[in-house]
C-alpha positions in Angstrom: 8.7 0.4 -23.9 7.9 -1.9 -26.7 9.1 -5.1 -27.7 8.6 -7.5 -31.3 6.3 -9.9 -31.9 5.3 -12.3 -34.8 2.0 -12.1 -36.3 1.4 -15.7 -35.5 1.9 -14.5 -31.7 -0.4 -11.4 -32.0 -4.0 -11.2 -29.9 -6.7 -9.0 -30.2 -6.3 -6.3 -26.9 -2.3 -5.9 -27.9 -1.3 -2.0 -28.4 0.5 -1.5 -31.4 3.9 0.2 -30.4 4.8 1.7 -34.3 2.9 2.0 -37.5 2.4 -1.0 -39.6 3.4 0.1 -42.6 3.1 -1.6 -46.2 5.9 -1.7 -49.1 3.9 1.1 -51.0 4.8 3.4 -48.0 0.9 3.3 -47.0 0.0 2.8 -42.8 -1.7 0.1 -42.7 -2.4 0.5 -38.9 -1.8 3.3 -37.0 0.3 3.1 -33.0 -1.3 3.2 -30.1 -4.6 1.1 -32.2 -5.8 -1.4 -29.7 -6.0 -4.9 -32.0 -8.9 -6.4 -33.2 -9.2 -10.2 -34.6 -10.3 -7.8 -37.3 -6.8 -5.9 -37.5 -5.2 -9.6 -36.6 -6.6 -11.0 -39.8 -5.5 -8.1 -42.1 -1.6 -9.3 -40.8 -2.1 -12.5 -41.7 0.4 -11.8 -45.5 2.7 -10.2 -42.8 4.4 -13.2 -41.8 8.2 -11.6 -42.6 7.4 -8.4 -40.4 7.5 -8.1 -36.4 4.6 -5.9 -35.2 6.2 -4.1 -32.2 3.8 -4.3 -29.3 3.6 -1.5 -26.0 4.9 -3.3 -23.2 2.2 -4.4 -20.4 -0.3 -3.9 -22.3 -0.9 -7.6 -24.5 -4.4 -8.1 -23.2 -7.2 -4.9 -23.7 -8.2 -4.0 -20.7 -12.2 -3.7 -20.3 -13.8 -0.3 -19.1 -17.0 -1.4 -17.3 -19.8 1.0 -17.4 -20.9 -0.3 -14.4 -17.7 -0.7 -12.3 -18.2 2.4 -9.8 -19.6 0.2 -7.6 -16.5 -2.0 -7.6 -14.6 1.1 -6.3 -16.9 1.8 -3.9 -15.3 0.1 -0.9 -12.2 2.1 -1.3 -13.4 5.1 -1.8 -14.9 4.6 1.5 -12.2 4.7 2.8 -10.8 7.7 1.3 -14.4 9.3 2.6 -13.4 8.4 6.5 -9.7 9.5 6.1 -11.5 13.3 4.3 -13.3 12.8 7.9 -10.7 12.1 10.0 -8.7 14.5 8.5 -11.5 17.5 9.3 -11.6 16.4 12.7 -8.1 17.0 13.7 -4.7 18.2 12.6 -2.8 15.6 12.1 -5.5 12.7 11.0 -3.3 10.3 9.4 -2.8 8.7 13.1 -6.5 7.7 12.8 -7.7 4.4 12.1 -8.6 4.8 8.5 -5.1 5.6 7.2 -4.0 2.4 10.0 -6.6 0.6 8.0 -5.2 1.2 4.5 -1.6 1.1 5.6 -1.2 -1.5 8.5 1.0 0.3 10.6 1.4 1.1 14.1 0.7 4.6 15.9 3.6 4.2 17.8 7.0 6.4 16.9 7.8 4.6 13.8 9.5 6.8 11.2 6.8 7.4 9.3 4.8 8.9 12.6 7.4 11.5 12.7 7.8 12.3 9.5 4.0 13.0 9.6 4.4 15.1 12.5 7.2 17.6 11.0 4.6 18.1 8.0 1.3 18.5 9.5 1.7 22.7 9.9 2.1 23.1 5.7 -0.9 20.4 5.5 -2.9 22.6 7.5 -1.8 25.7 5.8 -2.6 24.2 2.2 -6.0 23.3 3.9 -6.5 26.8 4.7 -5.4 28.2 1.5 -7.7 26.0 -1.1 -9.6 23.5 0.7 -9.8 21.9 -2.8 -6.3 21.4 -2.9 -6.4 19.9 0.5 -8.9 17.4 -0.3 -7.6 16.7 -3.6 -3.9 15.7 -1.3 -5.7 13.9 0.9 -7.4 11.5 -1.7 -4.7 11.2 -3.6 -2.7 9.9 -0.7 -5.0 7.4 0.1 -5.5 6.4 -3.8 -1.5 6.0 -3.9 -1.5 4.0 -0.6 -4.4 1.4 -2.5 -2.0 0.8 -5.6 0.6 0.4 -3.4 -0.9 -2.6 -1.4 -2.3 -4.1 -5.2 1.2 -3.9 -6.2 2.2 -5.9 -3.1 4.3 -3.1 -1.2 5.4 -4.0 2.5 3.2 -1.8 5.0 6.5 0.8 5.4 6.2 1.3 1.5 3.1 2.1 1.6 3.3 4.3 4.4 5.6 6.2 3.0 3.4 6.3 -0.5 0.5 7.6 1.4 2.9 10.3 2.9 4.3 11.0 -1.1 0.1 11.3 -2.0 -0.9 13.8 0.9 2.5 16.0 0.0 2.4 15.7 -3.3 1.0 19.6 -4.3 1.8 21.0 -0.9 4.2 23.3 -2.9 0.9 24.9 -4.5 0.2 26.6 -1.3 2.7 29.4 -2.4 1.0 29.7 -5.6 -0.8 32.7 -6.1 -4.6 32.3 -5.8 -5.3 34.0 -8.8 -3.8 31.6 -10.6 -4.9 28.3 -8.4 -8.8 28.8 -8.3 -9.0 30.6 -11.9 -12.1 29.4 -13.7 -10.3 29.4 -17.3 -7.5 27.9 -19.1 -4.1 29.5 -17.9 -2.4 31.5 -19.9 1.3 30.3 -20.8 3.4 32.4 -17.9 0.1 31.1 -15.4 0.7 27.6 -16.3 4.7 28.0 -16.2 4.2 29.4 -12.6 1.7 26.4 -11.8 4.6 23.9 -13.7 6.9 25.1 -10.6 4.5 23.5 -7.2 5.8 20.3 -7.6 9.3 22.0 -7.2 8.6 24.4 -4.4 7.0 21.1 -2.4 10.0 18.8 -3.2 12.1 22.3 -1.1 10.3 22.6 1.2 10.6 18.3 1.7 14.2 18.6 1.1 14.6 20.2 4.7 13.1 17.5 6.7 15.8 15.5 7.9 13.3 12.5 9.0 11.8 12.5 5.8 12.9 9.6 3.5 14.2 10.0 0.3 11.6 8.0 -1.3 8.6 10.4 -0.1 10.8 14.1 -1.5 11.5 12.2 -4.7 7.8 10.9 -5.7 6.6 14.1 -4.9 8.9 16.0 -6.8 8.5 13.6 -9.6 4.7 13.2 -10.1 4.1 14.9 -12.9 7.0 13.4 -15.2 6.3 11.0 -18.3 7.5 8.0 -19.0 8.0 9.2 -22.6 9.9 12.4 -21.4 6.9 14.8 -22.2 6.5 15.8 -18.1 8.1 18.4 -16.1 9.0 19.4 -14.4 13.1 17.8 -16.0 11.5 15.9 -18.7 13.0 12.4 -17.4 12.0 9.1 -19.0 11.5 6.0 -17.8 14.6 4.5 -16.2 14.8 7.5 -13.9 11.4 8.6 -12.7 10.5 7.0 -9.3 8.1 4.2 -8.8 6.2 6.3 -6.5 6.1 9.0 -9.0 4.1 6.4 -11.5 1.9 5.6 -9.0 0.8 9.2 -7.6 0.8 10.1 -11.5 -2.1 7.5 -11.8 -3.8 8.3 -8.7 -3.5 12.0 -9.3 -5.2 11.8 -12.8 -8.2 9.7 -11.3 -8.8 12.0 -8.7 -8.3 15.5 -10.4 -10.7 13.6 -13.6 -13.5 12.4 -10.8 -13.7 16.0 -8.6 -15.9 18.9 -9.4 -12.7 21.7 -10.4 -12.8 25.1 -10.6 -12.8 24.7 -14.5 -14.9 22.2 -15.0 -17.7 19.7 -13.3 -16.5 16.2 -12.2 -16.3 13.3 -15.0 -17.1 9.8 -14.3 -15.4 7.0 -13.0 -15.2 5.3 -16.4 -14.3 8.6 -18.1 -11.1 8.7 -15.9 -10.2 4.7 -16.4 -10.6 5.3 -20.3 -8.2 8.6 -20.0 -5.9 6.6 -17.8 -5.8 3.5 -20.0 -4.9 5.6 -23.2 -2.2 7.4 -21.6 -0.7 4.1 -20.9 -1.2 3.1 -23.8 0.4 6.1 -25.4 3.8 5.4 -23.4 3.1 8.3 -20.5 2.4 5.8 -17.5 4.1 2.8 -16.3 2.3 0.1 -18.6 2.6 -2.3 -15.3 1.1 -0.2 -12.7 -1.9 1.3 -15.1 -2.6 -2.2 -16.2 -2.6 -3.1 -12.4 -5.0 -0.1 -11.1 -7.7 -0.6 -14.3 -8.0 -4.4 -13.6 -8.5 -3.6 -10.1 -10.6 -0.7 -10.5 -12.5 -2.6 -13.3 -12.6 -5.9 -11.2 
């Protein structure tokens, strides 16, 4: 989203949500430029236009080169929970999911909605232990930008559930295409395009499941701008949880060693992060929330 605002309101870290354009039909500044005092001064004989400014984005938002070890503490977390999680078939009754989460191991709904989905857990463990790590993390990732965002503990409960589920439907994809080394080819990535549907199926038949968890999970890989899949919804009707496992899927799949390719930095997955939100494909509220964190 992006709203107006006068040049005489204008800061340096404000994403520029259209061109600038002068009366000779030049661009004067580009979208999606991150302002400068710099830029700010060459407005200044702009005082007629509005410069249209990204939403949630009016101060830049600083990648530290040195932040890992500001991340540390929860990825500790996520570390224990891998552990717990290697130890025994249902691990998210363990004390490091309690720990993140707050909630009880009695039969709360959550409890049972765990326990009707442990078996395809298992299974996509068995099939690409990658893929099973890469749930778990991002379960425990969507649980911690949950609890920044100030969700009650039975939110982010049933975030964490939406994480750990959310590729579950890539245990019927065929393994040729799941651990292939190169870029997929157009029919292999249309194939791939269809997991977060075959999970949100297999959800849909869980009567104790709530809504909340089938929807983010089938949502996760939509845009904000309406360039995801796998409808191509905008804004107004992805679900929050779907922004929030987008963000915490990117950072994980950016910082893990892939079939593909080697693991990227911390810092490397911030930046990537901060310019999707920047480019209108993330919820400008929820990145801006989860880099100052991560950064802070």
């Amino acid at each position: 989203m992006i709203f107006p605002v006068s040049t005489r309101n204008i800061t340096s870290g404000m994403v520029l949500g259209r061109d600038i354009i002068l009366d000779s039909g030049r661009i004067l500044i580009k979208k999606g430029t991150i302002l400068t005092n710099e830029h700010i001064n060459s407005l200044i004989n702009l005082a007629s236009q509005d410069i249209y400014i990204i939403s949630g984005t009016d101060k830049l938002l600083p990648i530290d080169e040195d932040c890992q070890e500001k991340f540390c503490s929860r990825q500790k977390i996520i570390g224990e929970l891998l552990h717990a999680f290697d130890k025994t078939e249902c691990a998210l009754t363990q004390m490091p999911v309690t720990r993140i989460v707050g909630i009880n191991k009695g039969n709360s709904p959550l409890m049972e909605s765990i326990a009707d989905t442990a078996h395809i857990i298992n299974m996509v463990k068995n099939r690409s232990e990658s893929t099973y790590r890469h749930c778990v993390k991002v379960g425990a990732i969507a649980a911690i930008i949950g609890s920044w965002l100030g969700y009650d503990n039975e939110e982010v409960g049933n975030l964490m559930l939406a994480g750990l589920l959310h590729d579950i439907g890539k245990a019927i994809i065929p393994l040729e295409i799941l651990n292939k080394p190169s870029k997929l080819n157009g029919e292999e990535m249309c194939t791939m395009r269809r997991h977060s549907a075959f999970s949100y199926k297999y959800l849909s038949e869980i009567k104790s499941m709530p809504n909340s968890i089938k929807v983010g999970v089938l949502q996760h890989h939509e845009r904000l701008n309406g360039s995801g899949y796998p409808l191509g919804l905008n804004t107004e009707d992805i679900h929050d949880f779907s922004k929030i496992i987008a963000i915490a899927d990117i950072y994980d799949a950016i910082t893990s060693d892939r079939v593909y390719r080697p693991r990227m930095a911390h810092t490397a997955a911030l930046k990537i992060i901060q310019d999707e939100t920047y480019e209108g494909k993330l919820d400008p509220w929820i990145g801006r929330v989860f880099l100052e964190k991560a950064t802070g």
